[in-house]
N, C-alpha and C positions, 0 to 999 in steps of 0.2 A: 197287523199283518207282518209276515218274515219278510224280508225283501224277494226272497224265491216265490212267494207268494204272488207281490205285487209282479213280476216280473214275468209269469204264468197269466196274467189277466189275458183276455181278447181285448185290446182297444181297439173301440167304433172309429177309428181315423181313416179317410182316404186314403187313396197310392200317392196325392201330392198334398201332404201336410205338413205341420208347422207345429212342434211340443215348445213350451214353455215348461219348465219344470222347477217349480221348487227343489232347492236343496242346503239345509243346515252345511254349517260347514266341518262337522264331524264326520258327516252322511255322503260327501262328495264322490266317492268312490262307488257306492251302493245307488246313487242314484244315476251317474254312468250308465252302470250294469244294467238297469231301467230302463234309460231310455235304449240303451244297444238291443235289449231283449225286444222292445217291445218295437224295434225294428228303423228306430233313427238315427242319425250323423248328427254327433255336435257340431252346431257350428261357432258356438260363442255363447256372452254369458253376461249380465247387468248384477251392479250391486245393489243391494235395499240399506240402505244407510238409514237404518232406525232413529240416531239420534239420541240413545241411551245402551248403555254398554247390562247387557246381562249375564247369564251363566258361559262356560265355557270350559274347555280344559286345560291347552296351552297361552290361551287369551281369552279375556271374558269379550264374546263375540257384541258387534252392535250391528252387525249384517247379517243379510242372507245371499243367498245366491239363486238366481233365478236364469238357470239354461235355458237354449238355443238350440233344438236339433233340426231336424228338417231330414222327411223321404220324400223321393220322388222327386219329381223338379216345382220344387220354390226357390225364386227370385229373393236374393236378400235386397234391403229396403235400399232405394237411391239413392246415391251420391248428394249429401244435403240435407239428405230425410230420415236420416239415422235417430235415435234417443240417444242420451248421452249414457255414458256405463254405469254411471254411479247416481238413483235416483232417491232422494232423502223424502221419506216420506214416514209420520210418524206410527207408533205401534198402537194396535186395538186389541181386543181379546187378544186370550192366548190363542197362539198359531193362525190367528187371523192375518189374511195378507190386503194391504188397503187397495181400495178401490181405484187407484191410480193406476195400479198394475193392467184390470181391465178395460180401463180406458186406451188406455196405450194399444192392449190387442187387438180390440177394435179400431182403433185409427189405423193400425198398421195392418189389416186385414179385414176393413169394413162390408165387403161382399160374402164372405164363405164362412159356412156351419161352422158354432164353437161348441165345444162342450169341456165341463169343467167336472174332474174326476175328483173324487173325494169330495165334495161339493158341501159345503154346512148350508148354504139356502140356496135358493133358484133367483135367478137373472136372468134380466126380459132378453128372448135373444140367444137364451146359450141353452143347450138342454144341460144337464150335471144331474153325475153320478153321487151317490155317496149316503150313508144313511143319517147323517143332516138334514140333508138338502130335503124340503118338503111336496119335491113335486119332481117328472122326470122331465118333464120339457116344461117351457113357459113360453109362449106367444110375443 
């Protein structure tokens, strides 16, 4: 998909939500544009410290970046109860992000609906989008 594409999407998000968004760090700019279209504030951003250095073009990248936006009114996490910014966790398939990441959303958001867009399989708990993903919701 074009990024005007992804940008054009309806996402199924509340009036008080919370994006996490993958973003390479070529793509930084176009994934901005994403989350602004699709109607959030960044508010900040964690590193994936893979652990092995890959492709790139001004630096062969060994991270990702994973934004922070938030509509509406969400609370950023407690004084004490933060994740730290940089979380090293190792690489799986390609464009696979480890299951660390959703643990974390879940601890930091354990009460309210998730759903995971572009989704390659389903997760107890979240419904996901994507044409991966083998189911729309899961229990």
């Amino acid at each position: 998909m074009t990024t005007d594409d992804i940008c054009a999407l309806e996402v199924p998000a509340a009036d008080n939500a919370v994006l996490f968004l993958w973003a390479t760090v070529p793509m930084l700019l176009e994934a901005l544009a994403v989350m602004r279209a699709w109607g959030f504030t960044y508010k900040s951003h964690c590193v994936w410290a893979k652990g092995r250095a890959g492709t790139g073009y001004w630096f062969r990248n060994a991270h990702e970046l994973l934004l922070v936006g938030t509509r509406g009114s969400i609370p950023a996490p407690a004084p004490g109860q933060q994740y730290c910014s940089v979380i090293e966790l190792p690489v799986g398939r390609h464009s696979e992000k480890p299951d660390g990441f959703v643990e974390m959303i879940e601890e930091m958001f354990p009460n309210i609906p998730a759903i995971e867009l572009f989704a390659r399989q389903p997760r107890i708990g979240w419904d996901a989008w994507g044409n991966e993903a083998a189911s729309v919701a899961v229990p």
